[in-house]
C-alpha positions as MATLAB code, in Angstrom:
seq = 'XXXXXXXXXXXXXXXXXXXXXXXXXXXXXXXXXXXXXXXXXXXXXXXXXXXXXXXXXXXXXXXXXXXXXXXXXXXXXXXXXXXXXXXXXXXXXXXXXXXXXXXXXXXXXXXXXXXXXXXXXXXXXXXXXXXXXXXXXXXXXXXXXXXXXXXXXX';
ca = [
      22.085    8.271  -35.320;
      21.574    4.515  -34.268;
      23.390    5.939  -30.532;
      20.430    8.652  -30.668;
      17.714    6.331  -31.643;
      18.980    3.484  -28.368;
      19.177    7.047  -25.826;
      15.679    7.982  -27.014;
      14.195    4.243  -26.847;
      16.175    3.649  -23.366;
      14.907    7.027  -22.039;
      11.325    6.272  -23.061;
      11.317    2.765  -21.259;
      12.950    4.505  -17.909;
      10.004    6.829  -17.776;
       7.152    4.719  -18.384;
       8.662    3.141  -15.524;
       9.398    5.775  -13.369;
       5.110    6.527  -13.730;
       4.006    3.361  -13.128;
       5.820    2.928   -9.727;
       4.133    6.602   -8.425;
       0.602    6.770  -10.878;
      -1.149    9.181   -8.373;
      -3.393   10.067  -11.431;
      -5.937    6.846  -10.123;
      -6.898    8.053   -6.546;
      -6.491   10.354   -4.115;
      -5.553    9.882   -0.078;
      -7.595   11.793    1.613;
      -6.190   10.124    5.209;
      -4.742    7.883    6.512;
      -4.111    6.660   10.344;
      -1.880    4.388   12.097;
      -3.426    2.644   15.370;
      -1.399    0.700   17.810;
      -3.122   -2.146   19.449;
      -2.267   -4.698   22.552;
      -4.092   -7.131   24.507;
      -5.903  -10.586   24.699;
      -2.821  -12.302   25.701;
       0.896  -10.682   27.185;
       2.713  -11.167   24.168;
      -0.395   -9.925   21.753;
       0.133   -6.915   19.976;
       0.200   -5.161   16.619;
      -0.707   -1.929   14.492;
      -3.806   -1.085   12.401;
      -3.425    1.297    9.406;
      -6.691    2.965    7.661;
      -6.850    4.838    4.177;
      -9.607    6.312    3.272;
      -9.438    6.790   -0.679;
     -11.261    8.529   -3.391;
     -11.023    7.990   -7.202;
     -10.374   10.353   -9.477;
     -11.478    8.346  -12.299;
     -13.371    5.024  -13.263;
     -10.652    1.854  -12.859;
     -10.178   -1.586  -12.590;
      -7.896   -1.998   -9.607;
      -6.675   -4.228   -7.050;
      -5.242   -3.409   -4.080;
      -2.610   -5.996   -2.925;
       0.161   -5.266    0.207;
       1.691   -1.993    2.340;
       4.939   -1.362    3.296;
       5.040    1.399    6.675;
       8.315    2.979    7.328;
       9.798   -0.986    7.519;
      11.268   -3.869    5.018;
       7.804   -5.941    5.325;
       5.039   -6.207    3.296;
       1.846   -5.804    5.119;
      -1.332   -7.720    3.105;
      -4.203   -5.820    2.549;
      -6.726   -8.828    3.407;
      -9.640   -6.352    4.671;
     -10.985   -4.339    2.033;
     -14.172   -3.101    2.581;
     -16.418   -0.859   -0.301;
     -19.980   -1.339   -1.550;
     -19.442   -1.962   -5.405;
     -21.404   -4.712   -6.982;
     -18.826   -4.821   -9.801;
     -15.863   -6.555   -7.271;
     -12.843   -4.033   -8.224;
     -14.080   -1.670  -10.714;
     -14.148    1.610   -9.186;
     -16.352    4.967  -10.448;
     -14.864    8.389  -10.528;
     -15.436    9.968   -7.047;
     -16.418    6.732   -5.764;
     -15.512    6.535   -1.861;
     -13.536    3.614   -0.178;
     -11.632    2.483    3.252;
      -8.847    0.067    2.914;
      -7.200   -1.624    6.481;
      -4.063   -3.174    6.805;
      -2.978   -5.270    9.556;
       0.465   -6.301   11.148;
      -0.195   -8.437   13.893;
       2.579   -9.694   16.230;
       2.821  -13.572   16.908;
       4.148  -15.499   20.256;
       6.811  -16.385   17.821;
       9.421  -13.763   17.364;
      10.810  -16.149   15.000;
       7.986  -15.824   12.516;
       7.886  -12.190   12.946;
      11.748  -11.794   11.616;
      11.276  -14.409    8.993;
       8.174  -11.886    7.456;
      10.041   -9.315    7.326;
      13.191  -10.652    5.801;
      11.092  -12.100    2.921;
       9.537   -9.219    1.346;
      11.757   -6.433    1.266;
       9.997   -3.432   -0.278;
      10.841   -3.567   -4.433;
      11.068    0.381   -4.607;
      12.812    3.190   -2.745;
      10.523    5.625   -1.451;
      10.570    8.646    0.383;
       6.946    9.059    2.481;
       5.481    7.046    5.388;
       4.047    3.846    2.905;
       3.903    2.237   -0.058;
       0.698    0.929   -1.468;
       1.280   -1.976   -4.254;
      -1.698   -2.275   -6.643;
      -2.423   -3.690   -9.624;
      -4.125   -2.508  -12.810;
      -4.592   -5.445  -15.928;
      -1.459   -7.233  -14.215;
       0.591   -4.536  -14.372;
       2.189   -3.568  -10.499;
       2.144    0.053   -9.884;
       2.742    1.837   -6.716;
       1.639    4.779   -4.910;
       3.732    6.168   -1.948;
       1.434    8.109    1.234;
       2.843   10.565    3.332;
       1.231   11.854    6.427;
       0.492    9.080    8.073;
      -2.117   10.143   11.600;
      -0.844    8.494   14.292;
      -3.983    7.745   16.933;
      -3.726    6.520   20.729;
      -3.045    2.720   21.384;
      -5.749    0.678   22.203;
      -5.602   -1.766   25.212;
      -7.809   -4.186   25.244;
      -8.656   -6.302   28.182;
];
């Protein structure tokens, strides 16, 4: 019985777990794109990534790094949306969240990036999106990933 109880209990906690890393009950990805960029300088360069989201429900959310097919993190610092209420979403409500990784003159900094923030789950897709709901980290893996022509600026 006690052997029973522990299995149950242990199974429980391992798939609460297993739904919080891939909750795809929040929002939807409608699409997403992957831009190439280069120019300014000979050694400037980098990649742009768009998703354009839509919530399936009302939530308090906040959106926090990507990882694309590597072992970096990628911080979402541009997140643009017209809600007065800072993170709290509305069902249906529209947004676009961007995601930089920008290349330095500094190959050194580049490699020491991406050693330091290994992706915490396994996942099978083109991303990960970490986000974060009353402190709690959840995840949300995109496939499909558009890639568009790379820009060359001047």
């Amino acid at each position: 019985m006690r052997n029973s109880l522990t299995l149950t209990i242990a199974f429980t906690v391992l798939t609460f777990h297993v739904i919080s890393q891939c909750d795809t009950s929040l929002f939807k990805i409608n699409s997403s794109s992957k831009q190439s960029w280069m120019g300014g300088f000979s050694w400037a360069h980098g990649t742009s990534y768009t998703f354009n989201i839509t919530f399936l429900k009302d939530v308090k959310i906040r959106f926090d790094s990507v990882w694309i097919n590597t072992n970096h993190a990628i911080p979402i610092k541009n997140i643009y949306y017209k809600s007065e209420k800072g993170s709290d979403f509305e069902k249906d409500q529209k947004f676009i969240m961007f995601a930089s990784d920008n290349y330095s003159a500094r190959p050194e900094i580049d490699e020491e990036k991406k050693l330091n923030s290994k992706c915490p789950i396994d996942f099978n897709g083109d991303a990960v999106i970490r986000f974060y709901i009353k402190r709690k980290v959840y995840y949300y893996i995109v496939s499909d990933i558009q890639i568009l022509p790379t820009l060359e600026y001047p």
